[in-house]
RONU-86861 format. One line per 3 residues: their letters; for each residue x, z, y of N, C-alpha, C. Coordinates in nm, 4 decimals. Each point is the difference from the previous one (the first is absolute). Example, Ala and Ser with C-alpha at 12.3 -4.5 7.8 and 13.67 -1.06 7.14 Angstrom:
BEGIN
as	1.3190,0.7800,-0.5690,-0.0890,0.0000,0.1190,0.0900,0.0000,0.1200; -0.0350,-0.0720,0.1050,0.0820,0.0060,0.1190,-0.0770,0.0730,0.1090 $
***
This chain:
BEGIN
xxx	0.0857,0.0000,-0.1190,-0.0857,0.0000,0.1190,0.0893,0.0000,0.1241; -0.0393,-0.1060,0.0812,0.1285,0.0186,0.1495,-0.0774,0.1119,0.1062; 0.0762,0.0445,0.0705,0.0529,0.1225,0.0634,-0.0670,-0.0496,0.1350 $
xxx	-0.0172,-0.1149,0.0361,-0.0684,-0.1151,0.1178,-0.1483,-0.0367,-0.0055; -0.1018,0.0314,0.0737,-0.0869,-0.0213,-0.0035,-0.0628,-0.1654,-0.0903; -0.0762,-0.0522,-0.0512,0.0018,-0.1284,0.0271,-0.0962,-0.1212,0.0572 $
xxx	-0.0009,-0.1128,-0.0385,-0.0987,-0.0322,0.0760,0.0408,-0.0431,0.1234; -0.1281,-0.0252,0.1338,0.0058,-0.0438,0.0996,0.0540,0.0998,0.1100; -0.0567,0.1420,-0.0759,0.0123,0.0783,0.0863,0.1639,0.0615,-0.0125 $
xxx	0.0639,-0.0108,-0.1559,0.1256,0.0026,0.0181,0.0939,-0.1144,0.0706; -0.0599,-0.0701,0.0198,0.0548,-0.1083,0.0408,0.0636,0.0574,0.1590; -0.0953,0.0820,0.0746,-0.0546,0.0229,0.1037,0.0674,0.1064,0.0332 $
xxx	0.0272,0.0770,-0.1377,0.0708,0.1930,0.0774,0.0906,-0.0544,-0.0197; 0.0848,-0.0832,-0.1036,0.1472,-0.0603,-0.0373,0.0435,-0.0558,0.1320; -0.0611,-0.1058,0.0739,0.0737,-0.0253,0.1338,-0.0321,0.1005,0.1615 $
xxx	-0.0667,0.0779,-0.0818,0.0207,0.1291,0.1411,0.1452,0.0740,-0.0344; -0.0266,0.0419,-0.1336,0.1321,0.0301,-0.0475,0.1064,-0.0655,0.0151; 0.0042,-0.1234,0.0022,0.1266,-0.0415,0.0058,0.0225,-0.0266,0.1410 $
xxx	-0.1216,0.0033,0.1246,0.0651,-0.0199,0.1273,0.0245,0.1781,0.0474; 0.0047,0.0818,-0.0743,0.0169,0.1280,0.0514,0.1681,0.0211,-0.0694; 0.0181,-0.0164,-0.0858,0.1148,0.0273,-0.1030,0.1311,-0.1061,0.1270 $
xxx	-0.0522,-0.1604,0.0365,0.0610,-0.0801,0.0853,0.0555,0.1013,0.1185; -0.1032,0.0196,0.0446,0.0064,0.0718,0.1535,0.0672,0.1657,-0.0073; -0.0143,0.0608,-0.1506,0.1378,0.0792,0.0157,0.1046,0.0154,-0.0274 $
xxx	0.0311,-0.1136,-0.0604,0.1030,-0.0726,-0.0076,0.0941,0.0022,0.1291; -0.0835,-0.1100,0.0944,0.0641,-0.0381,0.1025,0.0104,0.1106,0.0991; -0.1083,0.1053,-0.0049,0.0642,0.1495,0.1260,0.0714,0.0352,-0.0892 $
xxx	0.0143,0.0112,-0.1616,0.1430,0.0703,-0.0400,0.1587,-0.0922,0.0229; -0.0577,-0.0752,0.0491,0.1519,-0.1126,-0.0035,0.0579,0.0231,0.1684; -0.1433,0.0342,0.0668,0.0703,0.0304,0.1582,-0.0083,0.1163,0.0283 $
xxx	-0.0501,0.0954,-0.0784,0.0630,0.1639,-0.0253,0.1648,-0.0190,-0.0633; 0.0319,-0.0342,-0.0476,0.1345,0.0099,-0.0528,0.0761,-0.0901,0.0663; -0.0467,-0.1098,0.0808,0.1038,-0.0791,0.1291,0.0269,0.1397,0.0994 $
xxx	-0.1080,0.0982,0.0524,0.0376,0.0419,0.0832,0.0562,0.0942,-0.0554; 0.0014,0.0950,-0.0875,0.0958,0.1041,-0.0941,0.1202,-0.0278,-0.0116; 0.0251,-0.1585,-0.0542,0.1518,-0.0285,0.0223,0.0604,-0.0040,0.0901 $
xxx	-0.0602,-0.0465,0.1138,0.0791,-0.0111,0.1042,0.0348,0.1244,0.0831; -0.1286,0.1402,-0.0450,0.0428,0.0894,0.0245,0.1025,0.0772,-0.0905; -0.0133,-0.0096,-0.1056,0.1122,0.0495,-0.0745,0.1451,-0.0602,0.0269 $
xxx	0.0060,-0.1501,0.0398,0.1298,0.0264,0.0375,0.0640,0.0087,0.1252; -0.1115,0.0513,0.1037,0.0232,0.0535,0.1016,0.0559,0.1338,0.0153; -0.0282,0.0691,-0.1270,0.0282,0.1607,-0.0330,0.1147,0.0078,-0.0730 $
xxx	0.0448,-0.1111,-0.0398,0.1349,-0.0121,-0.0684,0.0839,-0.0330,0.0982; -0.0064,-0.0810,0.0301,0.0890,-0.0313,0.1649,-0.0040,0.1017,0.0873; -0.0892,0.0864,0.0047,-0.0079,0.1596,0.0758,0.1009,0.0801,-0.0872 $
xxx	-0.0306,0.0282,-0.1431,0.0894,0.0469,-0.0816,0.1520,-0.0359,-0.0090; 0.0218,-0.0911,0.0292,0.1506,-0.0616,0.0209,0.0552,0.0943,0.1319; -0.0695,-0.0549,0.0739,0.0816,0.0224,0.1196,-0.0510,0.1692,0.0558 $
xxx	-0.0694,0.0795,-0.0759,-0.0133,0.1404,-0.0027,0.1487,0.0576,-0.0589; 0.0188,-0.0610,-0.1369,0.1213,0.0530,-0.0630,0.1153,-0.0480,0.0632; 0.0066,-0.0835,0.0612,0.1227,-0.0239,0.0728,0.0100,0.0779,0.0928 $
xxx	-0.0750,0.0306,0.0641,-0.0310,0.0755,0.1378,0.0401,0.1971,-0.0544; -0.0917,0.0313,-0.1274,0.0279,0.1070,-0.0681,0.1493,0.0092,-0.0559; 0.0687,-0.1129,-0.0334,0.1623,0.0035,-0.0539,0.0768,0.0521,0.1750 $
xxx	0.0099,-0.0609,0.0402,0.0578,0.0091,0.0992,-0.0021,0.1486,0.0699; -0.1227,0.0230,-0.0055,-0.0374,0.1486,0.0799,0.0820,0.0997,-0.0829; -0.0553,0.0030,-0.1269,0.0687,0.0893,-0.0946,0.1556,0.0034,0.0111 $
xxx	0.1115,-0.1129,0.0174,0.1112,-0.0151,-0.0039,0.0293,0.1030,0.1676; -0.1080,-0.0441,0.0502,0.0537,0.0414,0.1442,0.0097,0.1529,0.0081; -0.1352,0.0368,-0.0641,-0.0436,0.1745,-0.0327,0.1357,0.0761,-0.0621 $
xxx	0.0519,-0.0631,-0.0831,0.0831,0.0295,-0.0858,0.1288,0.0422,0.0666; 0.0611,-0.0834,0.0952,0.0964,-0.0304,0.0590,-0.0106,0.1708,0.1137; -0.1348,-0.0310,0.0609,0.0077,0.1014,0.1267,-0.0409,0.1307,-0.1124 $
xxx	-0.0472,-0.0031,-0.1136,0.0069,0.1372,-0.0679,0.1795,0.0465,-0.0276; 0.0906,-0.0977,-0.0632,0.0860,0.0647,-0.0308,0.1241,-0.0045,0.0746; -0.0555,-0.0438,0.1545,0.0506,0.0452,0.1486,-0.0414,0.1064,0.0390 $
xxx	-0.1405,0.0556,-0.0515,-0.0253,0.1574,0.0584,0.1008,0.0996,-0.0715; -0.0634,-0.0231,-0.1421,0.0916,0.0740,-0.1065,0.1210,-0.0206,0.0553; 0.1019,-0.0488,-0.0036,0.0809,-0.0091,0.0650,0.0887,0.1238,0.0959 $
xxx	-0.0766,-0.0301,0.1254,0.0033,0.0387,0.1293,-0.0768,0.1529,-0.0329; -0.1064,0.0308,-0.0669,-0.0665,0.1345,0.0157,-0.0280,0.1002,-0.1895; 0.0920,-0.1107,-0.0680,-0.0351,0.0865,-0.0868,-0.0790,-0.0449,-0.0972 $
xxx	0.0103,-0.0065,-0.0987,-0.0918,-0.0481,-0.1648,-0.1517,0.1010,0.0472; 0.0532,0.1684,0.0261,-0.1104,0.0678,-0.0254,-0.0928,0.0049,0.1400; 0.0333,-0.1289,0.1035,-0.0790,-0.0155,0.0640,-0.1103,-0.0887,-0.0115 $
xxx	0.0253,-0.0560,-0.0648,-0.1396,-0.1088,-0.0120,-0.0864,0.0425,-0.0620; -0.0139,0.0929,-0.1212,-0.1288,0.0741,-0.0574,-0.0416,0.0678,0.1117; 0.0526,0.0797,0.0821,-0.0783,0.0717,0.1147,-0.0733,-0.0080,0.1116 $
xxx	0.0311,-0.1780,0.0018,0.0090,-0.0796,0.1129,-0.2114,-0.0272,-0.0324; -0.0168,-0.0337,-0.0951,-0.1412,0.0536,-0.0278,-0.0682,0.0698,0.0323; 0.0421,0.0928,-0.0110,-0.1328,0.1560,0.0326,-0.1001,0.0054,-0.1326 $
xxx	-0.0326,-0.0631,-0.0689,-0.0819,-0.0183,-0.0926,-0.1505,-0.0423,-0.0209; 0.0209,-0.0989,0.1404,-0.1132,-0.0527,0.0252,-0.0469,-0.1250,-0.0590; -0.1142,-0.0764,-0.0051,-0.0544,-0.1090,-0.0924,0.0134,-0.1062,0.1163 $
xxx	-0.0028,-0.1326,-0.0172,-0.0329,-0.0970,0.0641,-0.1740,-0.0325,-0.0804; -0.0913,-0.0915,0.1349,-0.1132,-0.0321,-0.0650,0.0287,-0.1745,-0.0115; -0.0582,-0.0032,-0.1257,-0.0175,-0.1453,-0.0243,-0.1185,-0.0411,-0.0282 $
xxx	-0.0739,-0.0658,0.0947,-0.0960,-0.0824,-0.0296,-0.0682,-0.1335,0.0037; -0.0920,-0.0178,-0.1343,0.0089,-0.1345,-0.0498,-0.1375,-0.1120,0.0782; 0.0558,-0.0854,0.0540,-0.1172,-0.0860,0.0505,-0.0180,-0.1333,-0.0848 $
xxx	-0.1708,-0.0257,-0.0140,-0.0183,-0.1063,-0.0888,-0.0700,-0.1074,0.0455; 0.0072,-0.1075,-0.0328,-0.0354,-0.1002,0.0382,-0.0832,-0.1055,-0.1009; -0.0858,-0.0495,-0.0062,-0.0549,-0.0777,-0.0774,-0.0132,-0.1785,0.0200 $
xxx	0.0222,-0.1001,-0.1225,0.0299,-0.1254,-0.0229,-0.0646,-0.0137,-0.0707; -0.1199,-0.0915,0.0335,-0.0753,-0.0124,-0.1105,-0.0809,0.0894,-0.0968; -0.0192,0.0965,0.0564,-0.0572,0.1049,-0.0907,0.1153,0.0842,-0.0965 $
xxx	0.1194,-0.0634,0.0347,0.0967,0.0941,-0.0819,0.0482,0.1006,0.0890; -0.0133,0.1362,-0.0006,0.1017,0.0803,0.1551,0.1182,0.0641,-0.1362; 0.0727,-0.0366,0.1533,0.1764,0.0054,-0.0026,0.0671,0.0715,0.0958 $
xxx	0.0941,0.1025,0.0170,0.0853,0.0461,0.0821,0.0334,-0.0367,0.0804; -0.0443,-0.0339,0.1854,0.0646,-0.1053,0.0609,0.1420,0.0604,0.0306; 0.0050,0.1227,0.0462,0.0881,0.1302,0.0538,0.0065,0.0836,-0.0191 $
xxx	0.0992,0.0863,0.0094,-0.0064,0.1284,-0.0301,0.0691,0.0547,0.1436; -0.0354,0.1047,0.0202,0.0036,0.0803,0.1426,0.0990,0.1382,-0.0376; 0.1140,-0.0453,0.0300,0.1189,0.0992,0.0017,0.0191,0.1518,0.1091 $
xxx	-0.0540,0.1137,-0.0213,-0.0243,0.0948,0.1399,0.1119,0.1088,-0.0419; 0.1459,-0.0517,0.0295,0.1091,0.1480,-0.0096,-0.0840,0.0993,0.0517; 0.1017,0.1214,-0.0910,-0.0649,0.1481,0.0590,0.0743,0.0240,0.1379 $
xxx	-0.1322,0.0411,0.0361,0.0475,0.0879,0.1965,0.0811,0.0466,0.0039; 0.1266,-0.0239,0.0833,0.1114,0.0416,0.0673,-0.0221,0.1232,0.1004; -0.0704,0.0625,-0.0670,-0.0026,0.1509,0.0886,0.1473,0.0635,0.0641 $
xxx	0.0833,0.0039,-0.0610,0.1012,0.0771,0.0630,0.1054,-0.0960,-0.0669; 0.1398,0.0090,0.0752,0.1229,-0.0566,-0.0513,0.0605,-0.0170,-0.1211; 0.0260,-0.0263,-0.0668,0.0598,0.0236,-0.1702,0.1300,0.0452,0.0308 $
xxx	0.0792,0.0726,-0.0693,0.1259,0.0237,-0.0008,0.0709,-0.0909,-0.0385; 0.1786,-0.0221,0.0384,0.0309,-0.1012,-0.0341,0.0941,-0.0909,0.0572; -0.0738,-0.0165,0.1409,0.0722,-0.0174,0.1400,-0.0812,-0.1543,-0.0009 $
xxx	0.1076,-0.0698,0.0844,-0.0217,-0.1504,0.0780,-0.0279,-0.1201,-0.1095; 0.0982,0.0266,-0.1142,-0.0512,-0.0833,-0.1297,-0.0876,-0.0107,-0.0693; -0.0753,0.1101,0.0607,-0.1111,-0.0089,-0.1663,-0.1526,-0.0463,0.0788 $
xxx	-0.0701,-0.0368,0.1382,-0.0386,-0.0556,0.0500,-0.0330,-0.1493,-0.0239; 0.1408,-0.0992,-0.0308,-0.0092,-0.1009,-0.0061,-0.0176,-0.0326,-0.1616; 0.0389,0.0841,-0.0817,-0.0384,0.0355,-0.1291,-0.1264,-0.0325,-0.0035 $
xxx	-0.0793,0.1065,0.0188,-0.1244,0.0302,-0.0248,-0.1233,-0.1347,0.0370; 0.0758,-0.0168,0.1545,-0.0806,-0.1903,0.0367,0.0441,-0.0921,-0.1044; 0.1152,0.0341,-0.0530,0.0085,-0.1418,-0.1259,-0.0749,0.0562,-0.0341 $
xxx	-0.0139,0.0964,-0.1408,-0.0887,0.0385,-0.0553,-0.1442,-0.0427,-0.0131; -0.0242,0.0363,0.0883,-0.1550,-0.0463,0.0689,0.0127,-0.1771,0.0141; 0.0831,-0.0250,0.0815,-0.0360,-0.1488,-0.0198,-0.0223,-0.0772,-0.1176 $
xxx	0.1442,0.0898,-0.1300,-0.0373,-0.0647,-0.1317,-0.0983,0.0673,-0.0826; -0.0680,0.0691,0.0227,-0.1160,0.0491,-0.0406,-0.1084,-0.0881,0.0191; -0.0294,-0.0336,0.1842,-0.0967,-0.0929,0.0317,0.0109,-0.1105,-0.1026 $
xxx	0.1317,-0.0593,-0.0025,0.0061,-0.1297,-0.0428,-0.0373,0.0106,-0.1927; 0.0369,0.0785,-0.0571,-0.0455,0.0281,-0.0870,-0.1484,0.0080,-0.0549; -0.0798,0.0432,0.0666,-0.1763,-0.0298,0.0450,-0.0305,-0.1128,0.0175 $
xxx	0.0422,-0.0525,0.0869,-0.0427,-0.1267,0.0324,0.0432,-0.0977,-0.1715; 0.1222,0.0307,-0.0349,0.0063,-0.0840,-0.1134,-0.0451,0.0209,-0.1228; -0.0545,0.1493,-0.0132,-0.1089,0.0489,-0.1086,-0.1355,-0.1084,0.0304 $
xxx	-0.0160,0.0404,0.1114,-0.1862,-0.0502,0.0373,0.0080,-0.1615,-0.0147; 0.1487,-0.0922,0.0426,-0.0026,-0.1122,-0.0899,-0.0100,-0.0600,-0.0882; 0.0928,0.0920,-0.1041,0.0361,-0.0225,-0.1273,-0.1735,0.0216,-0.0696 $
xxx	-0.0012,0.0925,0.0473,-0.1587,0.0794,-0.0731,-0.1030,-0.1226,-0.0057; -0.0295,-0.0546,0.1169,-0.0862,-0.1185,0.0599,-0.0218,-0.1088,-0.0762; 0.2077,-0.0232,-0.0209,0.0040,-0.1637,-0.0573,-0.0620,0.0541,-0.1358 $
xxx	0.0040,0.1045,-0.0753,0.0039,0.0027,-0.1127,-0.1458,-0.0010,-0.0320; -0.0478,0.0484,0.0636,-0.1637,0.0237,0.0346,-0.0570,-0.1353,-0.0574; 0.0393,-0.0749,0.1359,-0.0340,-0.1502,0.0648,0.0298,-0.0739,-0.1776 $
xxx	0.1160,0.0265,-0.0551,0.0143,-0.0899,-0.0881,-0.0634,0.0329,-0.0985; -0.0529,0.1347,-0.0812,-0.0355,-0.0035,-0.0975,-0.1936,-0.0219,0.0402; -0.0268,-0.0261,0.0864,-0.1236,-0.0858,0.0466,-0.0316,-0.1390,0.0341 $
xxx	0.1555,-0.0308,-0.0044,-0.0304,-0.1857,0.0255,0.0030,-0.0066,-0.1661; 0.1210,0.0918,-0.1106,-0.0074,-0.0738,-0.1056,-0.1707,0.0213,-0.1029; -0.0916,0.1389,0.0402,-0.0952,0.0011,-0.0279,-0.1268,-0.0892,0.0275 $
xxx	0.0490,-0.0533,0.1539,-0.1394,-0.0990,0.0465,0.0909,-0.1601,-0.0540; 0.0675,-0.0218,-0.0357,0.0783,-0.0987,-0.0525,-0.0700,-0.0140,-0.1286; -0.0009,0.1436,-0.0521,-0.0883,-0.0184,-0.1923,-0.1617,-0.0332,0.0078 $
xxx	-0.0583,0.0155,0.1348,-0.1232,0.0240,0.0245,-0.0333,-0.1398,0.0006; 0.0830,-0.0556,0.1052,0.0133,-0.1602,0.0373,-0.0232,-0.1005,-0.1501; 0.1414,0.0731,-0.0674,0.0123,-0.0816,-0.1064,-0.1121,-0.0045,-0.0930 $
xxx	-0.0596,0.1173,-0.0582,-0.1153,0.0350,-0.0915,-0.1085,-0.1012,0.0542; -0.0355,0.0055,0.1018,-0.1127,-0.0850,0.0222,0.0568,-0.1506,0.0351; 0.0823,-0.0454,0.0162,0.0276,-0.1764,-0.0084,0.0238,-0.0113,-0.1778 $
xxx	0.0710,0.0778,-0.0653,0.0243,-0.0467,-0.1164,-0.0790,0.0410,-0.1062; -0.0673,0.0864,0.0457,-0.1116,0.0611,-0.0903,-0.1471,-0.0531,-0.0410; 0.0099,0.0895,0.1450,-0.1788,0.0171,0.0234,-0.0544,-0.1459,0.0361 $
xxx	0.0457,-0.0797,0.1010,-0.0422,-0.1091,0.0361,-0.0113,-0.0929,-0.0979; 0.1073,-0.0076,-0.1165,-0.0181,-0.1021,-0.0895,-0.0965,0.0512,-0.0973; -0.0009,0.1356,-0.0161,-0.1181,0.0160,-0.0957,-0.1195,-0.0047,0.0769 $
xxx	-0.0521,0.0025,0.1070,-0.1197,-0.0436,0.0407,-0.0500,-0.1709,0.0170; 0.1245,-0.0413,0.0534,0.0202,-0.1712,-0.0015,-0.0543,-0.0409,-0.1432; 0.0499,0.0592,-0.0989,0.0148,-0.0743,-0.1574,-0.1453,0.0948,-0.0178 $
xxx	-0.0751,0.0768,-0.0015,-0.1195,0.0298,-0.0452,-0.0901,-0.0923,0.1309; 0.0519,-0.0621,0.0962,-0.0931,-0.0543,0.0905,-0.0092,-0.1464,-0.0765; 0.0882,-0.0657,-0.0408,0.0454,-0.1151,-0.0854,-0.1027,0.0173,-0.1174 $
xxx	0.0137,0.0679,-0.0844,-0.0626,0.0354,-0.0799,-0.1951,-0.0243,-0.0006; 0.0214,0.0911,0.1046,-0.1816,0.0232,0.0204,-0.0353,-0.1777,0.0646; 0.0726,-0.0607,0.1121,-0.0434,-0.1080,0.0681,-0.0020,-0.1103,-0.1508 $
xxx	0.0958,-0.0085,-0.1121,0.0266,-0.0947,-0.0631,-0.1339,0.0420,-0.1370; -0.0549,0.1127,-0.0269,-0.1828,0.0308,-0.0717,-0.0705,-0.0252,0.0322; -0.0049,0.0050,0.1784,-0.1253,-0.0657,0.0827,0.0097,-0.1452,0.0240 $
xxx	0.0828,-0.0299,-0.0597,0.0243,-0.1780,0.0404,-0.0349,-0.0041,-0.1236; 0.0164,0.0466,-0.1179,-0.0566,-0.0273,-0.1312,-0.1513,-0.0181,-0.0202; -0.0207,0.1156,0.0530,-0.1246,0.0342,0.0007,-0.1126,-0.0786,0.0890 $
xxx	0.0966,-0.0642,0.1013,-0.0793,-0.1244,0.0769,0.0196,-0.0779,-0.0763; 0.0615,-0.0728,-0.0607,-0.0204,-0.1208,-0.0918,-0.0572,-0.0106,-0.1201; -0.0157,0.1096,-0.0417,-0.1209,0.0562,-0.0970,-0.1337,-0.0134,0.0565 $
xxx	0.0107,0.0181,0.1131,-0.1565,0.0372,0.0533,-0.0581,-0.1723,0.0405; 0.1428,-0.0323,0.0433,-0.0415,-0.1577,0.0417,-0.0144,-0.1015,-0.0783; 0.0989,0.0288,-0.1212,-0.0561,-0.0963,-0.1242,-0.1449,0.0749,-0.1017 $
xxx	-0.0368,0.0939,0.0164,-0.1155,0.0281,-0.0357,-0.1140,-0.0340,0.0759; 0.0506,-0.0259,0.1064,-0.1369,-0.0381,0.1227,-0.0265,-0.1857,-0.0402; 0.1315,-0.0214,-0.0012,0.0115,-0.1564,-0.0350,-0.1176,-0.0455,-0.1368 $
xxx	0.0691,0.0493,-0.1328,-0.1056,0.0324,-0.1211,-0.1382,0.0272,0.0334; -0.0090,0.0645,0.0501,-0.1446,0.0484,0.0212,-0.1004,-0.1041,0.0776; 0.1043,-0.0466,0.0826,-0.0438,-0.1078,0.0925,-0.0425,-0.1243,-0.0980 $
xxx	0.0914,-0.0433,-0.0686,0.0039,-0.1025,-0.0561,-0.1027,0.0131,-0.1463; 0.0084,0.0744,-0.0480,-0.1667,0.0373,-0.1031,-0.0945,0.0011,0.0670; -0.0300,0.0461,0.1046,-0.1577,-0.0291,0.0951,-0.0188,-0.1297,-0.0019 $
x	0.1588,-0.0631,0.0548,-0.1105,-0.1256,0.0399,0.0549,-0.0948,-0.1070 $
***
């Protein structure tokens, strides 16, 4: 028994079906034009985050073991106070997918001086700068990855219905149109007969 209505009236839900199955097709084909192009907009963000994050870090590094240096190994744990930085996450949505656009880097308040002296100041701004930059290349990385494992899902969505669904509605539409053409020539050579015994 087929799974497809049949008849005239399958004839009838088969090409609603198949202009609905068409048409999401084609918003899934320009859902995933614009996904890609956002995804590799977030990769190209991601590139040049980590470059931006390499650099900072090298720099952090440099003015940390210029403080140390100048004030002492057991100054830089103190140089803290033991306060938190806040990090928070902002999101953004593509297509119905939301993704990390940024992340919002807030060092802890500089209430009073750190011990230490003149070095550990410019320390602490690396720090912070490679911290920022570090955020920013999380909330990239995070994004592209986002972005991609949703182009390769609406990619399967795409695919299922061109290689699937459409041909199995096409080939049961084939099907049903090529019984009713039977079934007209049945009806028409019986009309013929019938015709032709009357008279």
């Amino acid at each position: 028994m087929s799974a497809y209505p049949q008849g005239r009236a399958g004839r009838l839900w088969l090409r609603r079906r198949i202009g609905l199955a068409e048409d999401a097709a084609e918003l899934l084909q320009r859902k995933l034009a614009i996904l890609r192009d956002e995804r590799d907009r977030m990769r190209l963000l991601a590139s040049r985050t980590e470059e931006q994050w390499r650099r900072c870090c090298a720099e952090a590094d440099e003015a940390l073991l210029r403080a140390a240096l100048l004030g002492g190994r057991r100054v830089l744990p103190l140089s803290c106070g033991g306060r938190l930085a806040d990090v928070t996450v902002e999101y953004a949505d593509s297509m119905g997918v939301s993704h990390p656009e940024r992340v919002v880097f807030e060092p802890p308040a500089d209430d009073a001086p750190a011990p230490g002296g003149i070095a550990l100041a410019p320390a602490r701004r690396a720090c912070e700068a490679a911290l920022r930059a570090a955020c920013a290349h999380a909330a990239a990385t995070a994004a592209a990855a986002i972005l991609d494992a949703e182009v390769r899902a609406t990619g399967q969505r795409a695919r299922a219905i061109e290689r699937r669904r459409l041909p199995q509605l096409r080939a049961a539409l084939a099907g049903i149109e090529f019984a009713l053409e039977e079934r007209e020539r049945e009806d028409g050579a019986r009309l013929r007969r019938s015709t032709r015994e009357r008279s």
